[in-house]
C-alpha positions in Angstrom: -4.4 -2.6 8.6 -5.2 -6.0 7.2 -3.5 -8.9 6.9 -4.3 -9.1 3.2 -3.3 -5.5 2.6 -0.2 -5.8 4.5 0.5 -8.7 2.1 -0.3 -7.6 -1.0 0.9 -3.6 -0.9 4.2 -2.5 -1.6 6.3 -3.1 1.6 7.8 0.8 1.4 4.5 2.5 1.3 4.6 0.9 5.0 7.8 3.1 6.0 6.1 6.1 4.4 5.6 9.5 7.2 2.0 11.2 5.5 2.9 14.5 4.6 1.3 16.9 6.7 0.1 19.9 5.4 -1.3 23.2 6.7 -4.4 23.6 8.5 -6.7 24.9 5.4 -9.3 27.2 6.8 -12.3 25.3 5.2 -11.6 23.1 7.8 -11.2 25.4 10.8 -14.5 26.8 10.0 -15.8 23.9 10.0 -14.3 22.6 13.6 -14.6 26.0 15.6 -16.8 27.6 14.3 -15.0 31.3 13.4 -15.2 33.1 9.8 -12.8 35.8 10.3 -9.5 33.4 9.7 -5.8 33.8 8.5 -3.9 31.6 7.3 -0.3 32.3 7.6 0.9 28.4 7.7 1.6 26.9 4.2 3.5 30.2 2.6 1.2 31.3 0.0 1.7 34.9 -1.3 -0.6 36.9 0.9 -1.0 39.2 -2.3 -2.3 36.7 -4.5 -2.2 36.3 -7.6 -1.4 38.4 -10.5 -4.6 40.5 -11.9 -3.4 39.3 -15.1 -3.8 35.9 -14.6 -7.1 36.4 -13.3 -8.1 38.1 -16.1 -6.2 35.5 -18.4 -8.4 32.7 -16.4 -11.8 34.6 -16.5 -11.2 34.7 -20.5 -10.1 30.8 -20.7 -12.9 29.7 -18.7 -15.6 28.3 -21.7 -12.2 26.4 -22.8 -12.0 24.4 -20.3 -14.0 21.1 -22.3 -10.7 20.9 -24.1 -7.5 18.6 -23.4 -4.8 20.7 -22.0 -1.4 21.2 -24.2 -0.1 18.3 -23.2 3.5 19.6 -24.2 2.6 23.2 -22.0 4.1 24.6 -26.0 3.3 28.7 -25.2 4.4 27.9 -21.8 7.8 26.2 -22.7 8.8 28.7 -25.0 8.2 31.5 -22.4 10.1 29.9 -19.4 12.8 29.3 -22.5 13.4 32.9 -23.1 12.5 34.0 -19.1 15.1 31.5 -18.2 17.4 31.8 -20.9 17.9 27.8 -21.5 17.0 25.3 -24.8 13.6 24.1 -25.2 15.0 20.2 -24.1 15.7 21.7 -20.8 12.5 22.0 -19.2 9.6 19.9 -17.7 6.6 21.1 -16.6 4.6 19.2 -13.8 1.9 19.6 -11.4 3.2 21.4 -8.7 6.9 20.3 -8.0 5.7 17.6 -6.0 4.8 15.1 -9.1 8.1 16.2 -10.8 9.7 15.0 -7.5 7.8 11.6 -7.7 8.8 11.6 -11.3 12.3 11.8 -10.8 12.5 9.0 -7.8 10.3 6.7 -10.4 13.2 7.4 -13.4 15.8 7.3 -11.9 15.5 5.1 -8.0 15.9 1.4 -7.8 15.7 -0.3 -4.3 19.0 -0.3 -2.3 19.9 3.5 -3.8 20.8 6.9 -1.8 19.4 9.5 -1.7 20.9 12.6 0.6 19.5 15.7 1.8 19.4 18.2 5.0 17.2 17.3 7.9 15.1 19.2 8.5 14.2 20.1 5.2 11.3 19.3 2.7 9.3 16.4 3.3 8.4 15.5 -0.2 12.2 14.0 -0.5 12.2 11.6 2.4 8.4 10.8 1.3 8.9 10.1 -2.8 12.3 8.4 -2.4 11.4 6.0 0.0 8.2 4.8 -2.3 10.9 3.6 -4.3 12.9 1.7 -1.8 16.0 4.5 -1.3 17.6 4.4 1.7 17.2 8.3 3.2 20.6 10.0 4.4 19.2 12.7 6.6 22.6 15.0 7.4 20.9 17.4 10.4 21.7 21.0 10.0 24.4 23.5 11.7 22.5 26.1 12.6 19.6 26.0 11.0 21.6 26.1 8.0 22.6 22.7 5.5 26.0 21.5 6.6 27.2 21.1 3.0 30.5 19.7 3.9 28.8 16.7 6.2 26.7 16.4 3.3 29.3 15.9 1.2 30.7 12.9 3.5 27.8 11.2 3.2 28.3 10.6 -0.5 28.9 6.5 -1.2 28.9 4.6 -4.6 25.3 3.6 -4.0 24.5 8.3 -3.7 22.2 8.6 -6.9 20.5 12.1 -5.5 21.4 14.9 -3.4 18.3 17.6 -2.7 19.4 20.8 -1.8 16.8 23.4 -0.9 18.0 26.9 -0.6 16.3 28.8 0.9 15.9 26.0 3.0 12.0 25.2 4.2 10.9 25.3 6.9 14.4 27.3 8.4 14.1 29.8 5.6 18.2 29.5 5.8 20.2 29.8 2.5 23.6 28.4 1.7 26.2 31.0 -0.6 27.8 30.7 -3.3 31.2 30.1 -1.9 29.8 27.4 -0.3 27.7 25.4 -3.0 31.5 26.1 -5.2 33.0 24.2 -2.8 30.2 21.7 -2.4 30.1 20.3 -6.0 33.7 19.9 -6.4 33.2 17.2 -4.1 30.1 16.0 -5.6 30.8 13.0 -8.4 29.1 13.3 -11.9 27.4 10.5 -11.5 25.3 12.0 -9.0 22.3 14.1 -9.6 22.0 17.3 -7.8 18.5 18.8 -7.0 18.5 22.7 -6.3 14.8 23.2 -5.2 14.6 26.7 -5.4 10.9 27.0 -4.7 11.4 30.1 -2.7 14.5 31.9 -4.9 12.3 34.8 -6.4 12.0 35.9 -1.8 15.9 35.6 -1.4 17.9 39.7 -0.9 21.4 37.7 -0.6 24.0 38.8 -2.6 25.8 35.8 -3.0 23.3 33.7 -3.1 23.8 30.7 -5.6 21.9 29.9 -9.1 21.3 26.9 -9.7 21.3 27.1 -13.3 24.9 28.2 -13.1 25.8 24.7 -12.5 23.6 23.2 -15.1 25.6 25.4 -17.5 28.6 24.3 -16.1 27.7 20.6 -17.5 27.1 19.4 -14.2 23.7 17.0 -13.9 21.5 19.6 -12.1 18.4 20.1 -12.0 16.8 23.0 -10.6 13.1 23.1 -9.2 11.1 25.9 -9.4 7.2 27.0 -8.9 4.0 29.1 -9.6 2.6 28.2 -6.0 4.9 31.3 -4.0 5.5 34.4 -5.3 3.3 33.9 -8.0 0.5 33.1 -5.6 -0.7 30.2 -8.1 -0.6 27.3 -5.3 -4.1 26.3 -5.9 -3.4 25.7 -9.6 -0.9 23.4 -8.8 2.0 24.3 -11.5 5.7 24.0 -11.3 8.8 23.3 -13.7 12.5 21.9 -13.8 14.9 22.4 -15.6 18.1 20.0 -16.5 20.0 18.2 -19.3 18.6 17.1 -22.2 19.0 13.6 -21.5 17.1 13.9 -18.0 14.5 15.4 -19.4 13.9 13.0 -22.1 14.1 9.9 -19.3 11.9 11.4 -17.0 9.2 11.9 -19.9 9.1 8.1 -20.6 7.1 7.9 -16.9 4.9 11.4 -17.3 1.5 11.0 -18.1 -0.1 13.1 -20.6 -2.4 15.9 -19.7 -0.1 16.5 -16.4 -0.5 20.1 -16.1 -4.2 21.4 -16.4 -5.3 24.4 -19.3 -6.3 26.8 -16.4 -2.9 26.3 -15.0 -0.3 26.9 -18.1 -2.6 30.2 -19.4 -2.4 31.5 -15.5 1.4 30.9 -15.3 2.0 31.9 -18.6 0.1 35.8 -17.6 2.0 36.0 -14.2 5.1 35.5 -16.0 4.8 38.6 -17.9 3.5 40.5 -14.9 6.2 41.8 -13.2 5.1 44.6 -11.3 3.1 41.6 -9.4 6.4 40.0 -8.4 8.0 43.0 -7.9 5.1 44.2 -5.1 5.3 40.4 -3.8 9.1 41.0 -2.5 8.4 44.4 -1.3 5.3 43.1 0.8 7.3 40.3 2.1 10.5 42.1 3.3 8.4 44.9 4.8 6.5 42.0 6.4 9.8 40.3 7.4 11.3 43.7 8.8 8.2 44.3 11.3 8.3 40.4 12.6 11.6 40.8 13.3 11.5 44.0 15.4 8.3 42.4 17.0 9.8 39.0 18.3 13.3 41.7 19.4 10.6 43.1 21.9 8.8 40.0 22.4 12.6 38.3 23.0 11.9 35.9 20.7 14.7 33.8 18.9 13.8 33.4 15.0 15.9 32.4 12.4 16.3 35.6 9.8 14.8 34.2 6.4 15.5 34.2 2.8 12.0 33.0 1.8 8.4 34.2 2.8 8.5 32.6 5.7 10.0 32.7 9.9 11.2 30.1 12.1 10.6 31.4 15.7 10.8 29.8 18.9 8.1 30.5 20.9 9.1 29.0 24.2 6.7 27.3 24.7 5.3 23.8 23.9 4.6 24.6 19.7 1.3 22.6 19.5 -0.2 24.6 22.5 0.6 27.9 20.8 -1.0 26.4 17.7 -4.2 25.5 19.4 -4.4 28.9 20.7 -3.8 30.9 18.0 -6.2 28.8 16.2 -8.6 29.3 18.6 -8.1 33.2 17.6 -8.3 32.7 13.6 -4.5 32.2 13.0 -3.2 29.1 11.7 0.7 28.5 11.4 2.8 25.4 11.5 4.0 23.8 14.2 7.9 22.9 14.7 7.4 19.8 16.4 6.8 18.0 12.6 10.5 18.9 11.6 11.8 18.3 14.9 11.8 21.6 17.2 8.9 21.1 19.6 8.8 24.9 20.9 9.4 26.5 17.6 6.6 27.6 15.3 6.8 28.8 11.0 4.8 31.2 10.0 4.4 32.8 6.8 5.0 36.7 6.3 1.3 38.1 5.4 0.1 41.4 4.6 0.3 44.3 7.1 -3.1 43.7 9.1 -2.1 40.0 9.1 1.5 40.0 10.5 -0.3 42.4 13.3 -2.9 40.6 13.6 -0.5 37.4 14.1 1.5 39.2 16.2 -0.8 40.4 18.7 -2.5 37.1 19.0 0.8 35.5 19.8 1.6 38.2 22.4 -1.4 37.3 24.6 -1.0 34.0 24.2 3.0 34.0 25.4 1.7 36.8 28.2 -1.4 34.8 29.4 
């Protein structure tokens, strides 16, 4: 790095961890030469996406020479009804990760807090810190946020707590019970992010809703996407939803034309498609069901999941196992990146994937 970049860029950008994502397989092809890959690393519905919002593309395609709605109108007033909130609620971005980076610009001045479980998304540590926040990491209790200790950490200079339930990359969720208890301890001052990209995966019965808190009167806001079980991730589309007044702050630093045309008219068509979802979640805890029983024989330990994906300890140095698998056309994530150098996440595929996966892995760990 140069003196005269080291000078004249913002000093955070400096603190800044890149955010690593999953292998794409463009990129494997390229490197070892294979065609016959899976990926089963950044949790991407191995369905795809919904037929109707192919078809819904396929029919928008000689629109594209237009602007986009730069309000996302159709869009908005089907999330409205879905979701059953007011049309000042909502904010649509591209992909939850800008509406992240829009909320740390609105609302983060240097010196704040921000609090959230460790390990947990990246994105959090990554925005925030652009913006000068100093990063309360609480470390989990078995593989689940310790809500309580989160709770502790809570100063006068707290201005955001991120939540993410199911938790990525542990797939853990926190109940009901223990969110209740959680935001009686939680001042009004402080803004409470429920990233819920993976809620649409979760079978608990007491799992919480974030928007149960919003209509409460608490500042929440809850995060939601397009990029899991609607299997839009390439699109790059996701939404919040809060108060009025956070909305209307955090539009003062959005730039017009955020979300592209292709993406509102395919979210918009997998909304309505709900046999799509409804195939998603029975794919996934079919998928979820065999890797279980498969890392019982293997004696594997794995963390049971709420989301699309598992955390599973291999054993085994995680980067190894990654460079092996890869080496058979299977790319997952390794654990070392969120601190568990033996543990590996993969995503729950399709049938001939997961066994695909799974047989890979077993002569790897038997060689």
């Amino acid at each position: 790095m140069s003196d005269f970049i080291k000078k004249q860029a913002r000093a955070e950008i400096f603190d800044l961890k890149p955010y690593t994502p999953g292998k794409p397989v463009e990129e494997v092809k390229r490197e070892l030469g294979l065609e016959d890959i899976i990926k089963m690393a950044s949790n991407e519905n191995p369905l795809g996406p919904s037929p109707q919002a192919i078809e819904a593309l396929r029919d928008s395609l000689n629109t594209i020479h237009f602007y986009p709605d730069s309000n996302c109108f159709y869009l908005k007033q089907r999330l409205i009804t879905f979701l059953g909130i007011q049309d000042n609620q909502l904010m649509i971005g591209n992909g939850s990760d800008e509406l992240l980076k829009l909320l740390v610009e609105t609302f983060i001045n240097r010196g704040d807090e921000v609090i959230f479980g460790s390990p947990s998304f990246s994105e959090y540590e990554f925005t925030a810190t652009i913006m000068g926040a100093k990063c309360i990491a609480v470390p989990l209790i078995d593989f689940k946020h310790d809500l309580p200790a989160m709770a502790d950490a809570i100063t006068d200079k707290t201005k955001i707590i991120y939540l993410c339930n199911p938790n990525n990359p542990t797939g853990t969720a926190v109940s009901r019970e223990e969110v209740d208890e959680f935001m009686t301890r939680v001042p009004d001052d402080v803004i409470v992010i429920f990233d819920e990209a993976y809620f649409e995966y979760n079978e608990c019965s007491d799992f919480p809703n974030g928007l149960d808190y919003l209509q409460q009167g608490r500042n929440v806001i809850v995060s939601r996407t397009f990029s899991k079980i609607y299997g839009l991730a390439g699109l790059r589309i996701g939404y919040m939803v809060t108060t009025p007044d956070i909305v209307a702050a955090v539009e003062r630093v959005t730039e017009p034309f955020n979300v592209n045309l292709l993406a509102q008219i395919a979210a918009l068509a997998a909304l309505d498609d709900n046999d799509h979802v409804e195939a998603s979640q029975k794919m996934n805890s079919e998928g979820k069901a065999y890797l279980y029983t498969e890392f019982d024989k293997m004696g594997l330990k794995y963390v049971p999941t709420e989301a699309n994906f598992i955390f599973v300890d291999t054993g085994q140095d995680c980067k190894e196992v990654f460079k092996k698998l890869m080496l058979k056309g299977v790319i997952i994530r390794t654990g070392d990146i969120f601190g568990y150098p033996t543990y590996i996440r993969v995503t729950v595929g399709n049938s001939s994937e997961n066994q695909r996966f799974i047989k890979a892995l077993q002569e790897i760990l038997e060689a």
